[in-house]
C-alpha positions, 0 to 999 in steps of 0.5 A: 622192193621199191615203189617202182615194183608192183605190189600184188595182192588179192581181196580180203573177201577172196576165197580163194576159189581160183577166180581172183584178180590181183591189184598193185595199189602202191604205183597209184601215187607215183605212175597214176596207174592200178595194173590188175592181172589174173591171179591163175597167170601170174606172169600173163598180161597186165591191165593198165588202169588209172587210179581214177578209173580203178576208184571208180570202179571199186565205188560201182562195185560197193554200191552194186551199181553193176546188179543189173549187167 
């Protein structure tokens, strides 16, 4: 595998309940992108995000900026 192929992996605190996201962190440093796709559809769409926008939203989830949506 090299660093152009996507990493997928879910969350340690994934139980694994069927309502899971998967991350590939590894093209942050090269692409400036975190694309994030449902676990369930493995070859479904990609979302896209910057790695700015992906660590923003990592930091609103563990500080619970988003309790009240």
């Amino acid at each position: 595998m090299t660093t152009d192929s996507p990493h997928w992996f879910k969350s340690s605190y994934s139980s694994n309940g069927g309502q899971c996201v998967e991350v590939a962190s590894n093209l942050a440093a090269m692409y400036d992108i975190v694309p994030v796709r449902d676990s369930k559809n493995p070859n479904g769409p990609v979302l896209n995000a910057s790695a700015d926008a992906f660590t923003s939203f990592v930091t609103g989830i563990k500080s619970d900026d988003f309790s009240a949506i």
